[in-house]
py3Dmol code that shows the C-alpha trace and the ligand (Angstrom):
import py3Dmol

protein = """\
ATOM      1  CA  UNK A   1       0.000   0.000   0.000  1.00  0.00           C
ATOM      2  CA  UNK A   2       1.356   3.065  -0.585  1.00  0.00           C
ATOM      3  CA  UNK A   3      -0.196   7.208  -0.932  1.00  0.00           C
ATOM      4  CA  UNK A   4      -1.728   8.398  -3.894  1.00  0.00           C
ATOM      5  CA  UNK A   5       0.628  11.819  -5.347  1.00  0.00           C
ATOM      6  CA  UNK A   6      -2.544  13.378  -5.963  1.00  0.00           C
ATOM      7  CA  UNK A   7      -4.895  13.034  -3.112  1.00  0.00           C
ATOM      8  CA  UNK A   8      -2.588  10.931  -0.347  1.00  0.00           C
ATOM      9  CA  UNK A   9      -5.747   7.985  -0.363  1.00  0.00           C
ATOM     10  CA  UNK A  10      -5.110   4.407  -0.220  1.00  0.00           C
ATOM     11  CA  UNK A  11      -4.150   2.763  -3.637  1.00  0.00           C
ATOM     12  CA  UNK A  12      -3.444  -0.429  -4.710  1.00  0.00           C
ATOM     13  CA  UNK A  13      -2.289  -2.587  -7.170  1.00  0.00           C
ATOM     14  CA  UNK A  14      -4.888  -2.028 -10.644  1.00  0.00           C
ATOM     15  CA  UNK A  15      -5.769  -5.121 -12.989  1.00  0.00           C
ATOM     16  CA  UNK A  16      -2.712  -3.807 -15.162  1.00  0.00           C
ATOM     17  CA  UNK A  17       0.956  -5.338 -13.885  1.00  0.00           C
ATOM     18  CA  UNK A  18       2.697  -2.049 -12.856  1.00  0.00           C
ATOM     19  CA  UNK A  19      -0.227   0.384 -11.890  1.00  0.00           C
ATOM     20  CA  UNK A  20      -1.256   1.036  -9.023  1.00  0.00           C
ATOM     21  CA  UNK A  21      -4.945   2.731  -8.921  1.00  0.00           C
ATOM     22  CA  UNK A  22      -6.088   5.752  -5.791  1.00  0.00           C
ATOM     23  CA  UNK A  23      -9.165   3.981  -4.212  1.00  0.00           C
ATOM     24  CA  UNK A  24     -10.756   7.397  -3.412  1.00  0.00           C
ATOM     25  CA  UNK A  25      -9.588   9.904  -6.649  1.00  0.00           C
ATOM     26  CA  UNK A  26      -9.238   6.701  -9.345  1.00  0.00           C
ATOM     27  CA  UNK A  27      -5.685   8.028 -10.334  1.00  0.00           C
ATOM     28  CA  UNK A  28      -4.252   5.158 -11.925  1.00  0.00           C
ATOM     29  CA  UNK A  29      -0.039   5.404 -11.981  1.00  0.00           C
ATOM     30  CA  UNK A  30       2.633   3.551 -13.118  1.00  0.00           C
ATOM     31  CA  UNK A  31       4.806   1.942 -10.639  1.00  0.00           C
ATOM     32  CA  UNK A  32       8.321   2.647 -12.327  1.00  0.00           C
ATOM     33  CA  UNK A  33       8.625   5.961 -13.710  1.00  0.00           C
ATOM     34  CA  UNK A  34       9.358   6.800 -17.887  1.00  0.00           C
ATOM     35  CA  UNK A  35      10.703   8.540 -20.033  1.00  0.00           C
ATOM     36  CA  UNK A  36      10.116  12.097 -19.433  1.00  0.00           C
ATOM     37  CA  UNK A  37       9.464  13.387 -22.861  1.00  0.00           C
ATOM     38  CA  UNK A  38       7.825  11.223 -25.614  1.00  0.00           C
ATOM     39  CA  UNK A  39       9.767  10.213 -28.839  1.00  0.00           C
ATOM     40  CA  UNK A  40       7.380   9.726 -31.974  1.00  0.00           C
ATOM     41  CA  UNK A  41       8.617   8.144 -35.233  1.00  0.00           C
ATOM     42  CA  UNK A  42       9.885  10.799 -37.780  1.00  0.00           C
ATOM     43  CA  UNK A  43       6.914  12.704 -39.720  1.00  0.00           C
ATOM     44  CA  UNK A  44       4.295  12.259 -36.624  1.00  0.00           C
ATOM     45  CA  UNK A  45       5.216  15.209 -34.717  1.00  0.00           C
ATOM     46  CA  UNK A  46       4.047  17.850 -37.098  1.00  0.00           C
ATOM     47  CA  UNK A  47       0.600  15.656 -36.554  1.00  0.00           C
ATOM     48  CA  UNK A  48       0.797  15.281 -33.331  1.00  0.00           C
ATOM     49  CA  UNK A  49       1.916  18.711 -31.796  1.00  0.00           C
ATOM     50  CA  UNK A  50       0.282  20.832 -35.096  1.00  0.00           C
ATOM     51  CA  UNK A  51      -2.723  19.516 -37.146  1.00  0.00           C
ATOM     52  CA  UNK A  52      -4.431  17.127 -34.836  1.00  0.00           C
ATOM     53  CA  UNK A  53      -4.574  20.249 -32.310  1.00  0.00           C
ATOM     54  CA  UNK A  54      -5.395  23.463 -34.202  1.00  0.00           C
ATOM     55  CA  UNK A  55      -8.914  23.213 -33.879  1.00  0.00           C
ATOM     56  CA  UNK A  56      -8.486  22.533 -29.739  1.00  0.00           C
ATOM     57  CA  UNK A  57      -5.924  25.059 -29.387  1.00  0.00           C
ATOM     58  CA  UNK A  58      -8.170  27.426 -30.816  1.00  0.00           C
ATOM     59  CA  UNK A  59     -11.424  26.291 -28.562  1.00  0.00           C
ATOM     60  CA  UNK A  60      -8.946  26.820 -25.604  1.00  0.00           C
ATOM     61  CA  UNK A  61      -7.795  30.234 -26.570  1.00  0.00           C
ATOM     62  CA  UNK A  62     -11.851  31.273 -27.363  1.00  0.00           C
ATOM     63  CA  UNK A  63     -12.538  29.911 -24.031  1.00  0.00           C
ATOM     64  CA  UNK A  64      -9.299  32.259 -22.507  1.00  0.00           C
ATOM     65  CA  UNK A  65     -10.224  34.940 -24.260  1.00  0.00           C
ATOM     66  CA  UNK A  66     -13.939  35.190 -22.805  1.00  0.00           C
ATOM     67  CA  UNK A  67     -12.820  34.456 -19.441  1.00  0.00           C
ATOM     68  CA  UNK A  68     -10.166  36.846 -19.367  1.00  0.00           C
ATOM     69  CA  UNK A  69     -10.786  39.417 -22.065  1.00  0.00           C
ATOM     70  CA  UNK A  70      -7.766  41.880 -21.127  1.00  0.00           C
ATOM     71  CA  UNK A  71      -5.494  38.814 -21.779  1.00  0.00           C
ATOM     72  CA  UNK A  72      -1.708  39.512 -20.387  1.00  0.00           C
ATOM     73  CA  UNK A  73       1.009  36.833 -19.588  1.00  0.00           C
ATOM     74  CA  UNK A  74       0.119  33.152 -20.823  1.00  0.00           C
ATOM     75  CA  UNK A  75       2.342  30.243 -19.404  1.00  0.00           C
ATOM     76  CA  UNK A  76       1.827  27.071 -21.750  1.00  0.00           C
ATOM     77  CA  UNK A  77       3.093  24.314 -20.309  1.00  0.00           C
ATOM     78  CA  UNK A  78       4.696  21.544 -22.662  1.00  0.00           C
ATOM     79  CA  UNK A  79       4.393  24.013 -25.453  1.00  0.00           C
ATOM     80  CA  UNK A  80       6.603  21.843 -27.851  1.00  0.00           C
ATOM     81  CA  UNK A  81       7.141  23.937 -31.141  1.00  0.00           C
ATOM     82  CA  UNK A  82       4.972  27.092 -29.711  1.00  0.00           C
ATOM     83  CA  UNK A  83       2.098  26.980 -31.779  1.00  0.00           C
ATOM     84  CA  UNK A  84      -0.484  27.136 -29.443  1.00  0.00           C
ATOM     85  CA  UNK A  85       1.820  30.660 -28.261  1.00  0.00           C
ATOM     86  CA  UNK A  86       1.863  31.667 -31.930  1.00  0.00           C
ATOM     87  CA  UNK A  87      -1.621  31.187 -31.745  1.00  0.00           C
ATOM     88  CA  UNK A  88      -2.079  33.526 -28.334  1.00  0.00           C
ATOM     89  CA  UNK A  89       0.545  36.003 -29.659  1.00  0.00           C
ATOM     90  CA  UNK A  90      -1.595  36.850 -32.989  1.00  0.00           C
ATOM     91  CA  UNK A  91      -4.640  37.209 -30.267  1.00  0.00           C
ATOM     92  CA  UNK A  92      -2.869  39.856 -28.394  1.00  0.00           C
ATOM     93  CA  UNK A  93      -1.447  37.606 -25.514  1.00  0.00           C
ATOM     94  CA  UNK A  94       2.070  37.385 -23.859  1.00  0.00           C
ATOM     95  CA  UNK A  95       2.758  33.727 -24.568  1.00  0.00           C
ATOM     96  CA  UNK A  96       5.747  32.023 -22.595  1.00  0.00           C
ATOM     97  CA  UNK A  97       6.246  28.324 -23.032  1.00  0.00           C
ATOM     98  CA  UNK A  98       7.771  25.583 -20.831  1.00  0.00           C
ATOM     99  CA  UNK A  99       9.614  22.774 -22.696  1.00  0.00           C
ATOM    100  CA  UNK A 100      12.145  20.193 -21.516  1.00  0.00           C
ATOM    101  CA  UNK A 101      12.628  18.602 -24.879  1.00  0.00           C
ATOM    102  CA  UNK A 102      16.127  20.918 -26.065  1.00  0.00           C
ATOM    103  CA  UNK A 103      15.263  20.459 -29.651  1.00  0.00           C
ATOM    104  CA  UNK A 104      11.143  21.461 -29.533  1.00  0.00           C
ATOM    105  CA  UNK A 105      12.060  24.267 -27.096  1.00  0.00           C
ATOM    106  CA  UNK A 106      14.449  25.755 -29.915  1.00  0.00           C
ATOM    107  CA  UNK A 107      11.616  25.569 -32.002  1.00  0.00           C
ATOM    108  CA  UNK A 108       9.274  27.177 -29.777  1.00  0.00           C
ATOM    109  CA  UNK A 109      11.926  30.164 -29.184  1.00  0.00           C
ATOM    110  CA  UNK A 110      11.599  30.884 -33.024  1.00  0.00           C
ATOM    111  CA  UNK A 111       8.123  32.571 -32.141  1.00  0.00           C
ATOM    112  CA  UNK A 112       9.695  34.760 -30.122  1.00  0.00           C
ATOM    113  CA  UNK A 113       7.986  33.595 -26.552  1.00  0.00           C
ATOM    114  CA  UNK A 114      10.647  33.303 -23.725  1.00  0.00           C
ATOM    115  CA  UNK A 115      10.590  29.066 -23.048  1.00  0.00           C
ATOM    116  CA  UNK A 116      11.699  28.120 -19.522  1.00  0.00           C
ATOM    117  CA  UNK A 117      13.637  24.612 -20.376  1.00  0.00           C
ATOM    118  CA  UNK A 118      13.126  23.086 -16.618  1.00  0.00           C
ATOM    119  CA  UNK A 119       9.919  21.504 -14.949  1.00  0.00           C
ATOM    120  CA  UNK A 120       7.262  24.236 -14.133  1.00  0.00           C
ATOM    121  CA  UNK A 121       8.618  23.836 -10.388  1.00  0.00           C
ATOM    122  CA  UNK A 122      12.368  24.177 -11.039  1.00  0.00           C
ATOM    123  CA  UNK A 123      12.431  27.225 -13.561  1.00  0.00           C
ATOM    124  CA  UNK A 124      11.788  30.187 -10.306  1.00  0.00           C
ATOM    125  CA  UNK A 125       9.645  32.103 -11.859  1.00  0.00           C
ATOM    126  CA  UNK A 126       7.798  35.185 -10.495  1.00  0.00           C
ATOM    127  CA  UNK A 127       4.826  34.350  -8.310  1.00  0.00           C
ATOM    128  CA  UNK A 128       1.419  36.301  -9.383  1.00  0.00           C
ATOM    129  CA  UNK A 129       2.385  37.499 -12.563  1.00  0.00           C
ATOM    130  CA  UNK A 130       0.585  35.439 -14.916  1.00  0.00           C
ATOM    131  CA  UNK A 131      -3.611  35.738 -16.216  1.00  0.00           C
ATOM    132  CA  UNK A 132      -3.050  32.121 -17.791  1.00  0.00           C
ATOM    133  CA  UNK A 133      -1.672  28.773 -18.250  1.00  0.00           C
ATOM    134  CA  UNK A 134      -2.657  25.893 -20.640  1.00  0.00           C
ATOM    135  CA  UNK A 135      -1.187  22.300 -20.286  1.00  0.00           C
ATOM    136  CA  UNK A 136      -2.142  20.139 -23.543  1.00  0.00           C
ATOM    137  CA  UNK A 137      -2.100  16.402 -22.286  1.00  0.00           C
ATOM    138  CA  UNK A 138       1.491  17.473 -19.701  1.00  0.00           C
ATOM    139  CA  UNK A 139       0.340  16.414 -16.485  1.00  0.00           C
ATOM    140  CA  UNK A 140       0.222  12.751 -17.332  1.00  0.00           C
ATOM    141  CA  UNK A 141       4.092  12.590 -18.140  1.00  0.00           C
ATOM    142  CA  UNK A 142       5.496  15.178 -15.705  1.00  0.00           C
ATOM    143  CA  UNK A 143       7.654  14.119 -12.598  1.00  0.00           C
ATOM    144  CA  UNK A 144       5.267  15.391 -10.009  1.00  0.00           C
ATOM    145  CA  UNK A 145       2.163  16.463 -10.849  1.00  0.00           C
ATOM    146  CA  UNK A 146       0.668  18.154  -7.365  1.00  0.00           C
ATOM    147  CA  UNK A 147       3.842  19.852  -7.367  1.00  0.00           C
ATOM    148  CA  UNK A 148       3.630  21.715 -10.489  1.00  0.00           C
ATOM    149  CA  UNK A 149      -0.095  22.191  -9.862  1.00  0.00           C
ATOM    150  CA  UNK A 150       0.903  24.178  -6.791  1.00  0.00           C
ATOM    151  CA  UNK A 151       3.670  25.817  -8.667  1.00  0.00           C
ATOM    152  CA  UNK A 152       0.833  27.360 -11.444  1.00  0.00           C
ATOM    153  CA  UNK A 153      -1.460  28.222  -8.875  1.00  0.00           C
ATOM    154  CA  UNK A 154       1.152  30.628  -7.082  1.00  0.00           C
ATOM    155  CA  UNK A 155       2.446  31.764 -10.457  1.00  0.00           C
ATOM    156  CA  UNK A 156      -1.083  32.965 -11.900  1.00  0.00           C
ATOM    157  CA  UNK A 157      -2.490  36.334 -10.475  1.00  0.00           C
ATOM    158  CA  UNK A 158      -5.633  35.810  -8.131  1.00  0.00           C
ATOM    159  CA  UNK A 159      -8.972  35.806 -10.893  1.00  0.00           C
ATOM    160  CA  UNK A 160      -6.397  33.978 -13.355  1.00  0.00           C
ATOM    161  CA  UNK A 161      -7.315  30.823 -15.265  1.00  0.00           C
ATOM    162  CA  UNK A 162      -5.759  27.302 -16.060  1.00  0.00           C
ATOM    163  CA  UNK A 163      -6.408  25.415 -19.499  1.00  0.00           C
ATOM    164  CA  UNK A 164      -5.918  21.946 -19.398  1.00  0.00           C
ATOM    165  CA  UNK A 165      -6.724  18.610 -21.714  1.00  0.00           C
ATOM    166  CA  UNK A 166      -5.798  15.238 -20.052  1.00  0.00           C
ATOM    167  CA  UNK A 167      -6.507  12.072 -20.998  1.00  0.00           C
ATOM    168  CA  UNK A 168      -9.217  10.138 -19.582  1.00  0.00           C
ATOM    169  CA  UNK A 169      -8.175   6.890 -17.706  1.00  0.00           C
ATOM    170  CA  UNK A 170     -11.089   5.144 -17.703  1.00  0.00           C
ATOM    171  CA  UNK A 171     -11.395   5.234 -21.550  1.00  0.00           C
ATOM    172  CA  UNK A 172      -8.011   4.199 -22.232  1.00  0.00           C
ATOM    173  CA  UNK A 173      -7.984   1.622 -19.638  1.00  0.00           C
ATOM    174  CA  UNK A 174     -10.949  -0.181 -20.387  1.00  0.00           C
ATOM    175  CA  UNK A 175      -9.440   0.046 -24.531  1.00  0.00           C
ATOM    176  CA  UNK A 176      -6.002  -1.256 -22.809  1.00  0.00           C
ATOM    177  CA  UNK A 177      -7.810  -4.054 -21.764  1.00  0.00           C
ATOM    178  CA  UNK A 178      -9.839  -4.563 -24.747  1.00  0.00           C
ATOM    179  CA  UNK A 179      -6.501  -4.445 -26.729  1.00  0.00           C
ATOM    180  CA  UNK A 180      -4.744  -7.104 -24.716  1.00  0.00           C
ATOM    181  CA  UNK A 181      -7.927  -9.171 -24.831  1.00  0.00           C
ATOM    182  CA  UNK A 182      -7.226  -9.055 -28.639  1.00  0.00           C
ATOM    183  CA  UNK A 183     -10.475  -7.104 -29.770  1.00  0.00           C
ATOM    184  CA  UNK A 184      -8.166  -4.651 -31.916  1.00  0.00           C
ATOM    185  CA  UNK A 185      -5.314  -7.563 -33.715  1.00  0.00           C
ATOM    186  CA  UNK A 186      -7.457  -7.928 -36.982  1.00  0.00           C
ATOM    187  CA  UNK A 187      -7.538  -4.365 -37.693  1.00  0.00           C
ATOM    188  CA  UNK A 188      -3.963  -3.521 -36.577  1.00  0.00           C
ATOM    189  CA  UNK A 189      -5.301  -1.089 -33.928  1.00  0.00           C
ATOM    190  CA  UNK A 190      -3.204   0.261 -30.908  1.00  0.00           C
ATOM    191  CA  UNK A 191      -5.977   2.932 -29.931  1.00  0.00           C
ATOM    192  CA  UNK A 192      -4.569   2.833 -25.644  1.00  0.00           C
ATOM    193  CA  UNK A 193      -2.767   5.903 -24.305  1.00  0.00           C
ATOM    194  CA  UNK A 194      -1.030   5.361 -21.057  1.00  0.00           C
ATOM    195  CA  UNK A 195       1.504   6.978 -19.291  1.00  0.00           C
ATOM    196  CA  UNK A 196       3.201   7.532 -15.913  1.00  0.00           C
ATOM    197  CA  UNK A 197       0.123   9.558 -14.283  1.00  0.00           C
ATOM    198  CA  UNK A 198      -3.855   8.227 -16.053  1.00  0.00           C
ATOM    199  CA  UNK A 199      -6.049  11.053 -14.477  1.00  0.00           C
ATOM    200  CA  UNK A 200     -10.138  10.286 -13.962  1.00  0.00           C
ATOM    201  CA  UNK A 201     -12.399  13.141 -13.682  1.00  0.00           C
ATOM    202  CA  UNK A 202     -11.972  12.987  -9.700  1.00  0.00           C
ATOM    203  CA  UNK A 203      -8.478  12.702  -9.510  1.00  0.00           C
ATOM    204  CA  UNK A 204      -8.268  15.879 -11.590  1.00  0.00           C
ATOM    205  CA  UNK A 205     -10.557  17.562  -9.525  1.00  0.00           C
ATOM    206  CA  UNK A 206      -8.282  16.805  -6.490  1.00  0.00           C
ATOM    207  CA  UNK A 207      -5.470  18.099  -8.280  1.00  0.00           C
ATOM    208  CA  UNK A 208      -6.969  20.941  -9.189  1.00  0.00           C
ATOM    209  CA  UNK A 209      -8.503  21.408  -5.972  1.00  0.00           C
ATOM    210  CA  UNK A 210      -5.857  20.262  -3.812  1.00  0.00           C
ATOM    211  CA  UNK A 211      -3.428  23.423  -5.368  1.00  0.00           C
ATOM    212  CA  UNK A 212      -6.051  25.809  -4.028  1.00  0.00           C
ATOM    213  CA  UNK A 213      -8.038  26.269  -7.424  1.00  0.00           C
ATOM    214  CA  UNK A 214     -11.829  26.917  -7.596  1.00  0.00           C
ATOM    215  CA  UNK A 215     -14.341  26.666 -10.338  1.00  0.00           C
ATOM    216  CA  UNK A 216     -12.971  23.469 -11.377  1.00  0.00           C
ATOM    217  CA  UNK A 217     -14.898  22.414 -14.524  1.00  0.00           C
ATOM    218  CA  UNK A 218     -14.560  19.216 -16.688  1.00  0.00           C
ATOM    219  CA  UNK A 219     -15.967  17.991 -19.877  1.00  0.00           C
ATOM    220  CA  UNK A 220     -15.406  15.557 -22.852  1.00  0.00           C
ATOM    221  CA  UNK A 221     -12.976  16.943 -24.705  1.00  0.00           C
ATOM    222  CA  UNK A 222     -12.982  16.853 -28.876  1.00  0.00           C
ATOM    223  CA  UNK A 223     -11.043  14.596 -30.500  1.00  0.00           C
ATOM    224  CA  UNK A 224      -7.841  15.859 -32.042  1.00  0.00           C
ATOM    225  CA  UNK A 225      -8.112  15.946 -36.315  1.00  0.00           C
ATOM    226  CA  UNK A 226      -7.463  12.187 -38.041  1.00  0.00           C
ATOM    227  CA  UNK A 227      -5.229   9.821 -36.643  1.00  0.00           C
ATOM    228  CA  UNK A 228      -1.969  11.707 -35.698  1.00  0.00           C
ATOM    229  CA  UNK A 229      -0.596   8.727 -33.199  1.00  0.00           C
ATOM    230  CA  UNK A 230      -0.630   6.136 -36.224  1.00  0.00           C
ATOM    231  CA  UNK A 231      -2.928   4.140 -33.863  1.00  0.00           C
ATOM    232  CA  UNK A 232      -5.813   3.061 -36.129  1.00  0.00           C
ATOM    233  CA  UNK A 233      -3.929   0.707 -37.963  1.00  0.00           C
ATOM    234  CA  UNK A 234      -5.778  -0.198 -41.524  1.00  0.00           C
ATOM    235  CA  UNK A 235      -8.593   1.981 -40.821  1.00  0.00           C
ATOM    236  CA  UNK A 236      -6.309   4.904 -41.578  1.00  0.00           C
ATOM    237  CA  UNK A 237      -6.690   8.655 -41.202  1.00  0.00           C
ATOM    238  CA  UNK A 238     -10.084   9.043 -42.316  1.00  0.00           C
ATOM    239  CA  UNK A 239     -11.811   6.429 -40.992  1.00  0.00           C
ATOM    240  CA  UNK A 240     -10.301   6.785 -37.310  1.00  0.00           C
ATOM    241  CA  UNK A 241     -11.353  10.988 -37.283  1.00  0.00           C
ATOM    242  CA  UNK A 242     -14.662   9.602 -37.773  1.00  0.00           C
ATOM    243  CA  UNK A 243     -14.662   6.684 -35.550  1.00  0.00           C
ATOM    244  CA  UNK A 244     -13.248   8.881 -33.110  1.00  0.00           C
ATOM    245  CA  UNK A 245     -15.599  11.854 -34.273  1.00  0.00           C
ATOM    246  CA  UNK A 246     -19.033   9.457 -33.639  1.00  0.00           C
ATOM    247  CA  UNK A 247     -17.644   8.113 -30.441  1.00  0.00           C
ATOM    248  CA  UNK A 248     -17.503  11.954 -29.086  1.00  0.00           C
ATOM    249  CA  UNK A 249     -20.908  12.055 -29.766  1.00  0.00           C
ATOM    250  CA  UNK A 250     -21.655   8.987 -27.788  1.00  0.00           C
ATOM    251  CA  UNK A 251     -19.816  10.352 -24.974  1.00  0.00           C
ATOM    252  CA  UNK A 252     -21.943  13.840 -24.671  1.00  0.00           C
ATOM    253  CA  UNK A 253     -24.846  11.547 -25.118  1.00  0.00           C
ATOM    254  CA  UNK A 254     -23.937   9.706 -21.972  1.00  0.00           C
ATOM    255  CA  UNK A 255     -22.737  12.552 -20.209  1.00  0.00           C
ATOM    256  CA  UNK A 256     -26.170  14.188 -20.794  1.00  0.00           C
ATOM    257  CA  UNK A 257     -27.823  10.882 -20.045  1.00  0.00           C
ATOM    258  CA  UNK A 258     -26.304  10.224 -16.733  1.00  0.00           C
ATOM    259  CA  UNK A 259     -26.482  14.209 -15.581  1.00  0.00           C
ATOM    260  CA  UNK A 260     -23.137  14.700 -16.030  1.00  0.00           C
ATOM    261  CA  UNK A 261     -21.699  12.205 -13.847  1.00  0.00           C
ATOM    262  CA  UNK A 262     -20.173   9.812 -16.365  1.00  0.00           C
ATOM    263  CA  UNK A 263     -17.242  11.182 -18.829  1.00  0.00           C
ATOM    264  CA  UNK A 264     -16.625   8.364 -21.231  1.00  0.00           C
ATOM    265  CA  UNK A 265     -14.745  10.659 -23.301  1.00  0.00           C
ATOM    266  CA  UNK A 266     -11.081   9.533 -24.548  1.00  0.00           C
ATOM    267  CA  UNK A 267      -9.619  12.934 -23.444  1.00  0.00           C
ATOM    268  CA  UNK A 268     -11.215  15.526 -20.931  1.00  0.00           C
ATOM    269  CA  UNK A 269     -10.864  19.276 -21.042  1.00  0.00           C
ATOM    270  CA  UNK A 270     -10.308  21.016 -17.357  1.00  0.00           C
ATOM    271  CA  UNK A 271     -10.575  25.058 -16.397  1.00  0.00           C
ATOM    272  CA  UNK A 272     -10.312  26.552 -13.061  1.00  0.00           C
ATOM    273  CA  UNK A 273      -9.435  29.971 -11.195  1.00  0.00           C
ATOM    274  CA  UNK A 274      -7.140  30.873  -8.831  1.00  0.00           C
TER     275      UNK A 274
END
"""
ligand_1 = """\
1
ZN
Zn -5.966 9.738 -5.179
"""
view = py3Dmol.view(width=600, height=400)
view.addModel(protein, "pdb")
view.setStyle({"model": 0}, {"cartoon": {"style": "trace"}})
view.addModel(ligand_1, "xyz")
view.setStyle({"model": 1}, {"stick": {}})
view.zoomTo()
view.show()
């Protein structure tokens, strides 16, 4: 038995050899820690980090803008080649990215944005001086999540709002064991996502919560564009966007369904205030 890094409950060990799952937030981790930055096959990361995300990156910075219409200082967490802070710049925001990865970080400093090259909780920056920050699926594959939770709730100014799209455990376990089962083989499909730190809706409310945030809200997120992982196998580009696409629509139906208590959704989107 050990604590959960999110909420300190009980866990203990999940179905899966080398996760452990939070019996009162449902954080499912691993037991032995990764690779802390992702390596995708050459050609996938203009995919992954560009196309597949325009469409979110822009919902997020609608949803920004709105809730903080004089904009300022944006913090994007994981920004990998800054496009979601070319994206803020050409809105009228102060975009600053975090990125560990040397080589995306270079990229991201073409934009212009200042990128810290540390964790969020190692890079000393100045506390209260920032309206935003927006972590695209970060959380899961950071050292210590809670920490840097607490870390952008002291940087952002009181009223100031955090962005964040995580994916959902319980989808991508239940697929995970699904995939092992075999259900997938004949089409070639790897659709499971798992990484150090698989967040439920609770355990990212305790997060949240847990740094001193308020107004924590969480909904089924949109899938990204096509198939930018190269996990739908045969079905290919098309076919996955619209598997994916209808299976969104399932998960609002059940959301709606169950009054908002289940989130079936293969990624969730997360605001709060400080
Ligand atoms: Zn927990």
């Amino acid at each position: 038995m050990s604590a959960c890094p999110v909420c300190g409950g009980k866990t203990a060990a999940a179905a899966l050899p080398g996760l452990l799952t939070c019996a009162d937030c449902g954080l499912t981790y691993s037991t032995e820690k990764h690779m802390p930055v992702p390596v995708y096959a050459p050609g996938l990361e203009q995919d992954i980090y560009v196309s597949a995300k325009t469409k979110l990156f822009k919902t997020a910075l609608d949803w920004l803008d709105s809730a903080l219409p004089g904009r300022g200082r944006l913090l994007d967490l994981g920004c990998a080649g800054g496009e979601l802070l070319r994206a803020a710049a050409a809105r009228g925001w102060r975009g600053e990215g975090v990125e560990i990865d040397a080589r995306l970080a270079d990229l991201a400093a073409g934009s212009g944005c200042a990128v810290h090259r540390r964790p969020v909780e190692e890079c000393g920056l100045d506390g209260g001086a920032c309206e935003a920050v927006t972590a695209f699926e970060v959380f899961s594959q950071m050292a210590a999540p809670a920490a840097a939770a607490a870390e952008i709730f002291r940087l952002l100014k009181p009223g100031g709002a955090v962005y964040m799209r995580e994916f959902n455990a319980g989808f991508h376990l239940a697929l995970l064991r699904l995939q092992r089962g075999g259900l997938f083989k004949f089409l070639g499909l790897r659709p499971a996502v798992l990484h150090d730190f698989n967040f439920t809706p609770r355990s990212l409310r305790a997060l949240l919560e847990g740094a001193g945030f308020r107004e924590v809200r969480i909904s089924n997120s949109p899938p990204t564009s096509g198939d930018p992982y190269r996990t739908g196998g045969r079905l290919g580009g098309f076919s996955t966007g619209l598997l994916k696409f209808l299976y969104y629509n399932l998960a609002q139906a059940l959301w709606f369904l169950s009054s908002g208590r289940v989130y079936a959704g293969s990624s969730l989107i997360v605001t709060a205030r400080k």
